[in-house]
C-alpha positions in Angstrom: 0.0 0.0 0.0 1.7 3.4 -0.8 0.5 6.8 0.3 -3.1 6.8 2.4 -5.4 9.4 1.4 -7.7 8.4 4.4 -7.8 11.8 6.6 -5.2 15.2 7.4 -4.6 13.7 10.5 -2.3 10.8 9.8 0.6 12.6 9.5 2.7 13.6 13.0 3.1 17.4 12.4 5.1 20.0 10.5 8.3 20.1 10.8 8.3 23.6 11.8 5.8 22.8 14.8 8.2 19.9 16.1 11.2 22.0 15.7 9.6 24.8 18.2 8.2 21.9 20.6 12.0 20.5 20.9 13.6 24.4 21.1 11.6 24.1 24.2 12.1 20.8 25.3 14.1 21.3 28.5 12.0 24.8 29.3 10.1 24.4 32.4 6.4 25.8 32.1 3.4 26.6 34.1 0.9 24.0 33.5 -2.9 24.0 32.1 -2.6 26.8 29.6 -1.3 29.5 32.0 2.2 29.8 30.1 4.2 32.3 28.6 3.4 30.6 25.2 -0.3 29.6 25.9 -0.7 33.7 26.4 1.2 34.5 23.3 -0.3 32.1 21.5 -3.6 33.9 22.1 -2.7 37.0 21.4 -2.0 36.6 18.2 -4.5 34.3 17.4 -7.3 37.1 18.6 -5.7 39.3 16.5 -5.3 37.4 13.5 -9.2 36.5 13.6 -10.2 40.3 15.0 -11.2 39.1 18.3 -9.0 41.3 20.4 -10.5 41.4 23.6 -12.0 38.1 23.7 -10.3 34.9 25.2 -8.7 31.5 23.8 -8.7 28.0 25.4 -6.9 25.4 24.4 -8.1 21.5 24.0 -7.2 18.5 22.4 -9.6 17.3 19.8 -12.5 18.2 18.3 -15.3 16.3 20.0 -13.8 17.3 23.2 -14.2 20.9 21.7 -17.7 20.3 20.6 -18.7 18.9 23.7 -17.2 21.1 26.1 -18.7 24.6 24.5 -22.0 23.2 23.8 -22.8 21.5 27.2 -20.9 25.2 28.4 -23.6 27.4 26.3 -26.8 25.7 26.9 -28.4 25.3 30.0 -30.1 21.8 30.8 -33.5 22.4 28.9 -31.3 23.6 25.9 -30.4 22.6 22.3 -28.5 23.4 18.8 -29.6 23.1 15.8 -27.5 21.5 13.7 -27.5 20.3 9.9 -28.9 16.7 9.2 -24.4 16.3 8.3 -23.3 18.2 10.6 -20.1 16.7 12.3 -21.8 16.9 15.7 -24.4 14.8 14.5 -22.9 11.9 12.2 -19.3 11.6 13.8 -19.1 12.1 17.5 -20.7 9.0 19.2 -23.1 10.8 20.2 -21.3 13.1 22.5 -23.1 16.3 22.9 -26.2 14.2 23.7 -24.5 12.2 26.2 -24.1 15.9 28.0 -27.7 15.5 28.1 -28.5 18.5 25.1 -30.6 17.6 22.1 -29.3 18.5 18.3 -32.2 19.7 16.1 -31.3 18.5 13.1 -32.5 19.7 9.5 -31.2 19.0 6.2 -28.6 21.6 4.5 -27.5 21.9 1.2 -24.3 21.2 0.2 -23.6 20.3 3.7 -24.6 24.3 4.6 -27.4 25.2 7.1 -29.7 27.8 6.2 -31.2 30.6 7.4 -34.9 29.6 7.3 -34.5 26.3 8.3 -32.9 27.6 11.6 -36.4 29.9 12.0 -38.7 26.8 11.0 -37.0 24.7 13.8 -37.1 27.7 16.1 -40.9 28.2 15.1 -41.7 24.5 15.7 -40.1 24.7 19.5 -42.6 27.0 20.3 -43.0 26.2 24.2 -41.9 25.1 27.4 -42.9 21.3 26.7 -40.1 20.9 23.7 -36.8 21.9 24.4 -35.9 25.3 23.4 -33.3 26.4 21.0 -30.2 28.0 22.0 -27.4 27.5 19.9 -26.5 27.4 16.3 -23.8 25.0 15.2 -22.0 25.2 11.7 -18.6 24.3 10.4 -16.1 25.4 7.7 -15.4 23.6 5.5 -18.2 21.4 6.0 -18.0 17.7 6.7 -18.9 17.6 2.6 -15.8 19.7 2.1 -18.0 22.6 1.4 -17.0 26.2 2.3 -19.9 29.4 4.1 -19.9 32.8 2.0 -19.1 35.4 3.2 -22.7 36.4 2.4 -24.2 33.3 4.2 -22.1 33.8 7.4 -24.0 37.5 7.6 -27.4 35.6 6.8 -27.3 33.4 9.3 -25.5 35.9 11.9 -28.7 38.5 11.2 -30.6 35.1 11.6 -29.3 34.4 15.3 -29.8 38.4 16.5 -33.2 38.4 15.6 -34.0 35.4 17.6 -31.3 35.5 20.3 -29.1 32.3 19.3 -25.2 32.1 20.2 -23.5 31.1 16.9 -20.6 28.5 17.4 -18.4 27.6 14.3 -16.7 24.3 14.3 -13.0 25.3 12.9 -11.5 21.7 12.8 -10.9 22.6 9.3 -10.9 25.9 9.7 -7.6 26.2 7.5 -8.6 24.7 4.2 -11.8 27.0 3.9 -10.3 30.2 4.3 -7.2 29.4 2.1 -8.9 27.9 -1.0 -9.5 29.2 -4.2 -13.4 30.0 -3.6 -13.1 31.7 -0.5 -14.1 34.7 0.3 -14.3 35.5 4.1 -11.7 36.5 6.2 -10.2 35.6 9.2 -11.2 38.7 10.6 -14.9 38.4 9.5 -15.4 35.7 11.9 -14.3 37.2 15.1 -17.2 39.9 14.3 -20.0 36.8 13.4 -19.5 34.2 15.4 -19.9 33.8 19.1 -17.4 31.0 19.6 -15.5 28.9 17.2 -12.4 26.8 17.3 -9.5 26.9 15.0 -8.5 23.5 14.1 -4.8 22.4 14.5 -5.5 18.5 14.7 -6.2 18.5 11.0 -3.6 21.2 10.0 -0.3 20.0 10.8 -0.3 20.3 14.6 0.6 17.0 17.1 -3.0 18.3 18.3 -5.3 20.7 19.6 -8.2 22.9 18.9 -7.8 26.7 20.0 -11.2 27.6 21.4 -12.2 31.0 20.5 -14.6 33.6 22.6 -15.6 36.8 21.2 -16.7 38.0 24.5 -14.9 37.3 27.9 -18.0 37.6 30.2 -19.8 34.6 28.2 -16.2 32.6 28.6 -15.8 33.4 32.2 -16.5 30.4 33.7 -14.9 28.1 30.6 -11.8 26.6 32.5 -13.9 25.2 35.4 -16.2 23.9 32.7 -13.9 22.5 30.4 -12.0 20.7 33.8 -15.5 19.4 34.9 -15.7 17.8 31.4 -11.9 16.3 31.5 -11.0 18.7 28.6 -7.9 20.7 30.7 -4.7 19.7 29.4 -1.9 19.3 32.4 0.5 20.2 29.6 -1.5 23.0 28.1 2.0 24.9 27.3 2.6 22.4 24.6 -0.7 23.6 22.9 0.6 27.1 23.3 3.8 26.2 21.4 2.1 24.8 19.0 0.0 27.2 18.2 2.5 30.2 19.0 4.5 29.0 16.0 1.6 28.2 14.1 0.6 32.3 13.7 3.8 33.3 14.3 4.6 33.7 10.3 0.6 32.7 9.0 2.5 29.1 8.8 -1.2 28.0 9.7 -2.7 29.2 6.7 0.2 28.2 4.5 -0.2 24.5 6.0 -3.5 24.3 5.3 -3.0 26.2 1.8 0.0 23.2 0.9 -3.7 20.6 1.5 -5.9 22.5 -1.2 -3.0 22.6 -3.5 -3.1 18.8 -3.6 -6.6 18.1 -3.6 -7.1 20.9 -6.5 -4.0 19.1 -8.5 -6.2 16.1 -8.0 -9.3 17.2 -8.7 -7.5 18.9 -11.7 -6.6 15.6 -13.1 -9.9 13.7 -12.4 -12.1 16.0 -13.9 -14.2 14.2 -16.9 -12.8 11.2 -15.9 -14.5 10.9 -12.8 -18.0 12.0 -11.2 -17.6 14.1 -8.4 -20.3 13.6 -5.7 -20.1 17.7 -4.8 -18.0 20.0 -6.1 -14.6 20.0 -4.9 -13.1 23.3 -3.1 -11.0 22.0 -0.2 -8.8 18.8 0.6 -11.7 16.7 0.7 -12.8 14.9 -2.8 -15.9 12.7 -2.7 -16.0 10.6 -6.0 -18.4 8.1 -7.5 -17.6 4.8 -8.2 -19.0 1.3 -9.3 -18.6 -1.1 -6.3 -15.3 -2.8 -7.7 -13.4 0.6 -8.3 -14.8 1.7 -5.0 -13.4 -1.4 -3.2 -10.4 -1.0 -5.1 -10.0 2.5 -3.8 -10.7 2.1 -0.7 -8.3 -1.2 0.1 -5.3 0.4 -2.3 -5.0 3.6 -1.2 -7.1 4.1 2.8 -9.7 6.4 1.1 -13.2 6.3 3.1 -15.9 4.7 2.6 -18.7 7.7 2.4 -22.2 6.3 1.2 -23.3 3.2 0.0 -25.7 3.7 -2.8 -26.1 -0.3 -3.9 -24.7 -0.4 -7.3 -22.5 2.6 -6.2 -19.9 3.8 -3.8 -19.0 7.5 -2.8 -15.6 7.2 -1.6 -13.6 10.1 0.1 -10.0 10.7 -0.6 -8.6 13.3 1.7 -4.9 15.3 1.3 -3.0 17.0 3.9 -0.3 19.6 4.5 2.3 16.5 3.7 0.8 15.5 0.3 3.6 15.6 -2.6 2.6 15.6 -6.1 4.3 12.4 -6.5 1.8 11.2 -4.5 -1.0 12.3 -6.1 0.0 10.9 -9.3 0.2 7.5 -7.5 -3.7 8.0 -6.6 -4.5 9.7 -10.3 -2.7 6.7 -11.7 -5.5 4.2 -10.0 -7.9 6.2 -12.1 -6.0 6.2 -15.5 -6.0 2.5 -15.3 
């Protein structure tokens, strides 16, 4: 088996990010994020997303994230809405429920929710025998590889005001949607819409670790005893800060994530009119259609995932990272041209 295109997690991290972690190897540190580099770390992370003012926490993954901000924003009669695809909903076991909070879930398009769905489902949980609807949860790109506009970020921000819903974007691939070719919002833009998100470094090029983002300190005030109830607190939070110190130091974040869309576009590049795409591809995530036996073939050669099983068809997904080399892809395009 040669290279896996399975996720853009697979890979340890960049060397850039290891190099800083060893610099600081024998440094001693103050633990659970109240370092030197945890502080620096958010500093320039608030400014780099125009969020000066608000705080940053640091935790591992991204369920943990999800969990720990959700079951944080909602009181116990509480719920998000969420699309029918959202991550929170098809690929977390379940957690946020297990906090005891229902997800309203209602089907998107591309993978997007919309505006008026989010006011039906707000309309429909219309008293005090159904849950009530608190909090909005998106993510970008999408768990189809989709990206918002910046358009759609300001719908469904106008959306939330008018009905008094916190807006939490999940930012595990934060990376890949503002540095490919369709974007158009900035980093800036979603330290103005969003109430919390999380800028993913799991799946762009760190060891780990999710930088947790509040636009407003008084609504993050009580976050560290929350996220230590829940078994979120990293001991060795400093190694977080490193991480994500270097990480913003130089924008060597956005050029990580940048180095994944450059693969999955040479890819995608290659494939096109030899292939049927399931969506259209934008970021590192390509979903193709296959008979079953080029399907199998896929996903035993080369790690790819298994995305839906249509009976005669398979939608496979093949997913680059920071570390994908062209050479690589043309192992994977190669598959196809046979």
């Amino acid at each position: 088996m040669g290279k896996l295109f399975t996720n853009d997690y697979s890979e340890t991290a960049r060397r850039e990010i290891l190099d800083a972690i060893a610099a600081a190897g024998s440094d001693q540190n103050r633990g659970y994020g109240l370092d030197v580099h945890s502080e620096n770390a958010e500093r320039l992370i608030l400014k780099r997303f125009g969020a000066e003012g608000g705080r940053v926490f640091f935790v591992s993954g991204g369920t943990q994230t999800n969990m720990s901000v959700l079951s944080y924003l909602l009181k116990p009669y509480e719920a998000v809405i969420a699309c029918t695809t959202g991550h929170i909903n098809v690929h977390e076991t379940g957690a946020v429920e297990a906090s005891g909070h229902k997800i309203i879930t209602v089907p998107g398009e591309d993978g997007k929710l919309l505006p008026e769905r989010i006011e039906e489902a707000v309309r429909r949980h219309c008293d005090e025998h159904m849950v009530k609807i608190r909090a909005v949860y998106i993510s970008d790109s999408t768990e189809t590889g989709s990206i918002y506009t910046r358009a759609e970020l300001l719908s469904i921000r106008e959306v939330c005001d008018r009905l008094g819903l916190l807006l939490f974007l999940d930012g595990a691939r934060l990376g890949v949607a503002l540095t490919c070719i369709a974007n158009d919002v900035s980093p800036e833009l979603l330290g103005t819409v969003c109430d919390v998100f999380y800028v993913g470094g799991t799946k762009n090029g760190l060891l780990f670790g999710e930088a947790v983002v509040f636009k407003d300190p008084a609504l993050a005030e009580e976050f560290r005893y929350h996220i230590k109830n829940r078994g979120a607190m990293l001991a060795k939070g400093f190694v977080a800060g490193i991480m994500f110190e270097r990480a913003f130091t130089d924008d060597l974040y956005f050029e990580t994530a940048a180095d994944a869309n450059r693969a999955a576009s040479y890819i995608a590049g290659k494939l096109r009119g030899k292939v049927k795409f399931a969506s259209e591809p934008v970021t590192n995530q390509i979903f193709v259609v296959l008979d079953r036996e080029k399907g199998g073939a896929l996903i035993r050669d080369f790690g790819c995932e298994l995305w839906e099983d249509r009976g005669d068809e398979l939608v496979v997904r093949i997913v680059t990272s920071f570390a994908t080399t062209e050479e690589d892809c043309d192992g994977l395009i190669s598959f196809f041209e046979k």
